[in-house]
N, C-alpha and C positions, 0 to 999 in steps of 0.2 A: 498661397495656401496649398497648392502640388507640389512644395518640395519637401513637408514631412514625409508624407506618403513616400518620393522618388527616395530620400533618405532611408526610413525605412526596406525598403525592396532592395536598396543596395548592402544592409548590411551583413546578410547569410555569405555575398559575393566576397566581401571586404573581410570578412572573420577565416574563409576559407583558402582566399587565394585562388577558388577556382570555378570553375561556370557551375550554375547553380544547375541541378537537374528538372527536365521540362515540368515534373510532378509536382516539383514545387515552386515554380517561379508564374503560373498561371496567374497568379495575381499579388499584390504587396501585401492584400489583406491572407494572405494564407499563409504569412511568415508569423510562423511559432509566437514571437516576442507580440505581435500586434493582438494574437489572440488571446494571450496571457492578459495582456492590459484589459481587452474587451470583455472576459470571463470575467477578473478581477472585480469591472466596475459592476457589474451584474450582480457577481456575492455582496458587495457592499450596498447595492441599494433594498435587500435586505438586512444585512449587516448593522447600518447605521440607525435606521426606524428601529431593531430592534434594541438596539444600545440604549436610545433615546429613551424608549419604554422602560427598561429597565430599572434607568436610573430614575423616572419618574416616579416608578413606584416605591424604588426606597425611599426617593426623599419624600414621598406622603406617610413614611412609615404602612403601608397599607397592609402589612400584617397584621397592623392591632386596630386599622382605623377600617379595612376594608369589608363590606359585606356582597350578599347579591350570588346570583348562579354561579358570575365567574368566578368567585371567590377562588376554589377551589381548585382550578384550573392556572391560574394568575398566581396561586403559593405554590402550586408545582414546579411552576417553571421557571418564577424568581427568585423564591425561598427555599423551595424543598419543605420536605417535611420531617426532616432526621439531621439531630448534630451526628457530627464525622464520629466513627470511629475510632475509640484509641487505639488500636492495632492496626496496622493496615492489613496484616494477613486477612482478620476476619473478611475483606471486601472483595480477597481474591477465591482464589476457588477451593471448595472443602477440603479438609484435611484429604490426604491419599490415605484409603485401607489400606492397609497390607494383607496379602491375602493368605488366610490364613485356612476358609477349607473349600480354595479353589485348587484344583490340580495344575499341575505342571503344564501338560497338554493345554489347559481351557485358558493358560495364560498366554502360551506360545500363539496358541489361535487370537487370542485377542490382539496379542501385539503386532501379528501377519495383515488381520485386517487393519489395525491401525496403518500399517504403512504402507499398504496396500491403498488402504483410501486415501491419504495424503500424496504418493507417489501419482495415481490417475490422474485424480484433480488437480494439481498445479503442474504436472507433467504436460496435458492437455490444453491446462491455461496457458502454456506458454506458447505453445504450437498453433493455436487460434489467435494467441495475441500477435503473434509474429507474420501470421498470415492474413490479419485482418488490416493490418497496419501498414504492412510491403508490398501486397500482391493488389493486383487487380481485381475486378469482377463485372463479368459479362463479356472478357474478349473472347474476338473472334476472328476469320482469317484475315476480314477488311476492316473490322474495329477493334482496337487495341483496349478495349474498355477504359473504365473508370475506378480510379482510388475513393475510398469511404477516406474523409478529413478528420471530419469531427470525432478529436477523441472525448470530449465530455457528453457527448452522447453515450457512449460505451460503457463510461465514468455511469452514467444515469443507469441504465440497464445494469451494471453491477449491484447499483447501491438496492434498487427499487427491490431488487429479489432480494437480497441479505434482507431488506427492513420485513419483508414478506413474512422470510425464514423462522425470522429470528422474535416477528412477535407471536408467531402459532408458536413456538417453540414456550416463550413466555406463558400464553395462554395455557397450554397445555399440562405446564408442570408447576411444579410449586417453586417458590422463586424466593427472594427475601425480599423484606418489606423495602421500597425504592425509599430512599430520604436524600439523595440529591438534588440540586435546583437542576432544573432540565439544561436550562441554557449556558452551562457550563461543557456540556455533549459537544455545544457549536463549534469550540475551539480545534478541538480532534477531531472535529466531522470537516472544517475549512481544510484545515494542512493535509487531511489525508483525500478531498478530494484532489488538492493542488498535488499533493505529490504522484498521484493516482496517474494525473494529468498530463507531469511531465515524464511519468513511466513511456505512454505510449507514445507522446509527441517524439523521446527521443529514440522509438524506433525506425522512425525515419531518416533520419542519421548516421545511426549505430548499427552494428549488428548485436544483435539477441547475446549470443556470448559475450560479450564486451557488458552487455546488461546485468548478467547473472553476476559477473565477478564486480561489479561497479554497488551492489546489492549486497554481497558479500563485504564488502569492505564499508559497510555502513556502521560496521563496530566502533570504527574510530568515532564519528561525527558524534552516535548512538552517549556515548561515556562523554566525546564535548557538551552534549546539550545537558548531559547527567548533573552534572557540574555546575551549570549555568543555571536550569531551572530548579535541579531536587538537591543541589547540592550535597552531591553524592561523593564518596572517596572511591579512588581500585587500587586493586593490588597490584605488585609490578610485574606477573606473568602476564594479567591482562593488558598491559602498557607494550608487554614485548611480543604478545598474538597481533595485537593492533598495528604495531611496526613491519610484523612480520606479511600480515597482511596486504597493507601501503606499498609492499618491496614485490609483492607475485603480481598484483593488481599492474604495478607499473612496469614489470618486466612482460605483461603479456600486451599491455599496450603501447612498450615500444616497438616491440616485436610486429605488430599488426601494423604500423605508420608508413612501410616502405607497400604496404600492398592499395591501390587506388582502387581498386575494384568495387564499383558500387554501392553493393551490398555491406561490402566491411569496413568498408572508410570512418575514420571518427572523425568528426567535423568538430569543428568548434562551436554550435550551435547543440551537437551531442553532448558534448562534458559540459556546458552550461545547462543544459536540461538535468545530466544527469546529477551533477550537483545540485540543482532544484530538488530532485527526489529525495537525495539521502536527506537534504537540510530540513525539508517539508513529511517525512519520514520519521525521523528521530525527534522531531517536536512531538509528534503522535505518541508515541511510542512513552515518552515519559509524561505526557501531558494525561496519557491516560493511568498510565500508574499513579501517578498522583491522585485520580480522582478515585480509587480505590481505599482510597481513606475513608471512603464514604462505604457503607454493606451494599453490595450489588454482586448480581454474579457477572461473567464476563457476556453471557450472553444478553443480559443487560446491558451493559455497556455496549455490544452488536447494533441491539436495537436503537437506543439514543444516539448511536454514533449516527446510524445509517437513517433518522427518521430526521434529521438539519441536512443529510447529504442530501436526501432526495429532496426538500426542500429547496435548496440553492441549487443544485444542478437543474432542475426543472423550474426553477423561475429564472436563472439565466439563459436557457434554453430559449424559453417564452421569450423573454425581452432581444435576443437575436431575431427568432424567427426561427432558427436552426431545428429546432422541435421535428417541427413537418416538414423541412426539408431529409432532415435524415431518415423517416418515415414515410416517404416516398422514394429513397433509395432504398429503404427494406423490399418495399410493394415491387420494385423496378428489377430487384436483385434477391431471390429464394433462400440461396447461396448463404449471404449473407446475415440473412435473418436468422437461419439454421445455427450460423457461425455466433453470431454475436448472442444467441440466446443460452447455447451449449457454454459461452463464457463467461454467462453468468450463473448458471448453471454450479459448471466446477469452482466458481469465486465463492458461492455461497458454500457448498460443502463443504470444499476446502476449509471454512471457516471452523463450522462445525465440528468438520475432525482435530482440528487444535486441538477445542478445549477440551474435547473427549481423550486422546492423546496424552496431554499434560493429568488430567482428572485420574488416569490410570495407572502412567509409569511416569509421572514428572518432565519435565522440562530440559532433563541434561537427554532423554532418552529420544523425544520429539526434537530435540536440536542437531542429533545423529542423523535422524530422519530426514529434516530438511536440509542439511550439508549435504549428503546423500543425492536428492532428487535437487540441485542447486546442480552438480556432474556431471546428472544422465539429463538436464535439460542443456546442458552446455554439448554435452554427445550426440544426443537427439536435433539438435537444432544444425549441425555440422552436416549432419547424415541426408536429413530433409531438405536444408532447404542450401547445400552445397557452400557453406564456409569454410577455409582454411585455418589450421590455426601452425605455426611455426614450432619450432624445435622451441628457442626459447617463451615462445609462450605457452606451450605444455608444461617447460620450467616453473612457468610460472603461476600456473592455473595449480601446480600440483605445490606450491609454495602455500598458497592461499587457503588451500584444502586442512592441507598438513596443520596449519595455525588454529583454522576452526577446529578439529580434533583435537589439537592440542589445548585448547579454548575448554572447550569441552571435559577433559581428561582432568585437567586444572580444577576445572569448578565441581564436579564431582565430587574429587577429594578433599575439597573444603566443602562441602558439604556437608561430610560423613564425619569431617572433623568437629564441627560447631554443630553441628544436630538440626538446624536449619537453614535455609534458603538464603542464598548470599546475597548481598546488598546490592540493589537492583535487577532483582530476577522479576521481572513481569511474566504473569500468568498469562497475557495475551503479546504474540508475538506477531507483528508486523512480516508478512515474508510476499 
């Protein structure tokens, strides 16, 4: 019965070819893969009860047979209460004005702050993410402190504020009438915590720029799942950015293979995280477009996305125990709490400046934006926290760049050729 466990512990060694570092070899239970399994089975044991329900109530038909308090509660989140839309625009976000007696100036300003608010917030999230995940907290001259583990703790402090945000948000303004069955949210809310998940697990791995360009190159996977789930066509510039992409992505990371150092080593426990992400990423990503067939705005979709996250993250929590353990490394470490509260913080804003973003100047203008701050997080993180990057993989970092503009530049002009939104532009961007 100790040799799955010994099995396990040896395999980060066996995938690496080299001594595991002491941060992570404290115990078998704190390899990546054992915790994935043990979060898994945690989502799943609500997961399955909720399945089971579901399917109980259609087979009573309880739409036409059901009455009682719950009623109404129980068609929300089985049935909905609205057939889909036949457009799917109508479910994304209002037509853009064009402005017609705003001034020059009042648009400049708005666009400044737009990028302004986007550049803080995920410039910041990355800098807290990277520091929360690599560094220690509480060392001192004769204690070298202690690493925080638990990334679905993190995962849980993102989501809880977004669900916060984004129901005053709802509350507050006028919204469209919701007619989705709630528990269709689950889907997008599963993949985007997992992917969420293996963001942070793989920065103990990786280094952060290796992350940014790994994030970047989620185009290709983004158009495979397009395919598979919405069954979508592309054009063949977007086949040759995707390529172009796959060719800087890999030239910066052969370029990085001869350096052992630490920090910037990509392990094989790295690219299997970080391929968790894109795959667990681009499910979201179209799984939520789809459900834009239904009227909602996107900050609707925030809320339902985020009100199953906190759900699952916090009864997996529970069912570890982890909950109060990590809530006693807040109380143990100020630091910390400061750090992890500021990152959800800029998770949620961030959020918010999307849709306002896209609501103002469209999606090719916020996709500038975030190629942009995807750079000065790869500059930034160099600067701070002392990474190298080589001749060829500035080749390649500036390959990768080049394609999203060009990505960009392409979709633009079909744009302005067809008069709208090209096939697969989601209103809400995953970044």
């Amino acid at each position: 019965r100790f040799y799955l466990p010994l099995v396990l512990a040896s395999l980060p060694a066996m995938a690496t070819g080299e001594e595991i570092p002491p941060a992570l070899q404290d115990s078998w239970g704190d390899f990546w893969l054992f915790r994935f399994f043990v979060n898994a089975a945690g989502y799943a044991s609500i997961v399955v009860p909720g399945f089971l329900l579901i399917q109980y109530f259609k087979r009573r038909n309880y739409l036409e047979t059901g009455r009682g308090i719950c009623f109404p509660v129980i068609k929300s989140c089985v049935f909905g209460s609205e057939v889909k839309s036949v457009h799917q625009e109508d479910g994304s976000l209002p037509p853009r004005a064009e402005p017609t007696e705003s001034s020059t100036a009042r648009q400049v300003f708005k666009l400044l702050f737009c990028a302004a608010g986007l550049q803080a917030s995920y410039l910041t999230w990355g800098v807290l993410q990277e520091r929360v995940m690599t560094r220690t907290y509480g060392a001192t001259e004769t204690d070298p402190g202690e690493k925080f583990k638990d990334s679905q703790f993190l995962v849980f402090m993102n989501r809880i504020l977004a669900f916060t945000v984004a129901g005053l948000y709802c509350a507050l303004t006028k919204q469209p009438r919701h007619g989705a069955p709630m528990y269709k949210y689950s889907f997008a809310s599963l993949s985007n915590i997992l992917s969420s998940w293996c963001q942070y697990e793989a920065l103990k791995y990786i280094s952060f720029p290796t992350q940014v360009l790994a994030k970047a190159s989620k185009v290709i996977p983004v158009m495979m799942m397009g395919k598979l789930v919405s069954r979508k066509s592309y054009e063949y510039w977007e086949y040759l950015t995707a390529a172009l992409i796959s060719v800087g992505v890999s030239m910066f990371l052969l370029s990085s293979a001869p350096n052992r150092h630490v920090s910037t080593v990509t392990t094989f426990s790295g690219i299997v995280l970080l391929a968790g992400y894109i795959v667990f990423d681009s499910f979201t990503s179209n799984w939520q477009d789809a459900l834009f067939t239904y009227k909602m705005s996107p900050v609707q979709m925030m809320f339902g996305v985020n009100v199953f996250s906190c759900l699952f993250t916090v009864g997996s929590l529970l069912e570890q125990g982890a909950l109060l353990e990590s809530l006693r490394f807040m109380a143990r470490h100020s630091e910390f709490t400061a750090h992890a509260v500021l990152l959800s913080v800029c998770s949620a804003c961030g959020q918010l400046f999307i849709f306002y973003t896209i609501n103002q100047f469209g999606a090719a203008v916020f996709t500038i934006i975030m190629t942009l701050r995807q750079a000065f997080a790869i500059l930034l993180s160099c600067l701070i926290y002392g990474h190298t990057v080589t001749v060829v993989g500035g080749l390649g970092v500036a390959v990768v760049f080049m394609a999203l503009f060009l990505r960009v530049y392409a979709r633009s002009r079909m744009k302005k050729r067809s008069k709208k939104l090209p096939p697969g532009e989601s209103p809400v961007q995953k970044v």
